[in-house]
C-alpha positions in Angstrom: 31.2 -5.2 8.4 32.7 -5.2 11.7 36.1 -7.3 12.4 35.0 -9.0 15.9 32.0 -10.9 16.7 29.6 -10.3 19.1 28.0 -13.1 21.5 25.0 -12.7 20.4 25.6 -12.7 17.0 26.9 -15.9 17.7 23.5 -17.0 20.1 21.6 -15.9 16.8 23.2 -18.0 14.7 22.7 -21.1 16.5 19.2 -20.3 17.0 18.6 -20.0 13.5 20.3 -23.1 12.3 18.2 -25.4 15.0 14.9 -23.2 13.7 16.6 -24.4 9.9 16.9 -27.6 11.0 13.5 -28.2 12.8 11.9 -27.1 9.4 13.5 -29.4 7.5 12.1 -32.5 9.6 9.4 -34.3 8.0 7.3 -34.9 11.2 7.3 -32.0 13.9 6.0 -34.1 16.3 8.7 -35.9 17.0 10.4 -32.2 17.8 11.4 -32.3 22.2 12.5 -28.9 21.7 9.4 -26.7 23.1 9.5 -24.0 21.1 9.3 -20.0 21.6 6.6 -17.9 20.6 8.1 -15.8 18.4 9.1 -19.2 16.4 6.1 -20.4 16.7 4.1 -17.4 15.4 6.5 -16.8 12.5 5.4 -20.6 11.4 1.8 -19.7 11.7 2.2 -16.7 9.4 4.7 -18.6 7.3 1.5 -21.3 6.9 -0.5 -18.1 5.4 2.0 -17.4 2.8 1.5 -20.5 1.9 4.1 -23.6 2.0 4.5 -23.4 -1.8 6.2 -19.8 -1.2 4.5 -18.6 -4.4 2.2 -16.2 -1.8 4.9 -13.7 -0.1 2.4 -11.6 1.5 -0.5 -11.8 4.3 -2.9 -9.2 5.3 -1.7 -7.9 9.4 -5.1 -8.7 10.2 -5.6 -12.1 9.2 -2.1 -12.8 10.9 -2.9 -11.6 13.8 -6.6 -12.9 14.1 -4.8 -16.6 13.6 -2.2 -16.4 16.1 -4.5 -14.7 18.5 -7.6 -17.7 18.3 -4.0 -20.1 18.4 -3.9 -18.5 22.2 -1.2 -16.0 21.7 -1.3 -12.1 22.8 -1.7 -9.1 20.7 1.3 -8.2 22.4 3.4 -11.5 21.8 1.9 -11.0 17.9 4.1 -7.7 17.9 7.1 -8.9 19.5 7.5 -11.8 17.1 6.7 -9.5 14.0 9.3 -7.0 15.0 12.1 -9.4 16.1 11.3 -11.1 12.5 11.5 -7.9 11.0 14.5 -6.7 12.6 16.4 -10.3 11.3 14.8 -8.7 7.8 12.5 -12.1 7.3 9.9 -10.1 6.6 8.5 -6.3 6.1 5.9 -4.4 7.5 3.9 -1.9 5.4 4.1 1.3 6.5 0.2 1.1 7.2 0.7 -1.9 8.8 -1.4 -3.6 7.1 0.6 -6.1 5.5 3.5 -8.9 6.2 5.7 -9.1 2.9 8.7 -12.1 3.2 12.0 -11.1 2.2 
């Protein structure tokens, strides 16, 4: 643990309390907060695991096949799955053939 705290530790926890609370309203269409991709792709995989959180793993392929037909790049596909990854949400199979939830 580090004694001093950086700004963007700070940025990152403020994002993930507004993604926290977003998730916690009954009706997302009332949300005026457009929403980033990364966000928006880690709630299309978290819809694969299932909202009953007993499923806490999805095939890469089937991920990626969703968020790409939902208009999203291959490209914006990886950059949401490694900044999830890196904030340990999730892990990646070495094969890369599978998204497990922390």
């Amino acid at each position: 643990m580090v004694d001093v705290v950086e700004k963007e530790d700070v940025n990152e926890a403020m994002r993930l309390m507004e993604m926290s609370k977003d998730s916690l309203q009954a009706d997302k269409s009332t949300t005026t907060r457009t929403q980033r991709p990364a966000d928006v792709i880690f709630s299309l995989v978290r819809e694969l695991a299932g909202e009953s959180g007993k499923v806490k793993a999805v095939r890469m392929a089937e991920a990626e096949q969703k968020c790409v037909s939902r208009g999203f790049t291959p490209a914006q596909f990886q950059s949401a799955l490694d900044e999830y990854e890196e904030l340990n949400v999730w892990q990646v199979n070495q094969g890369r053939s599978r998204i497990t939830f922390i």
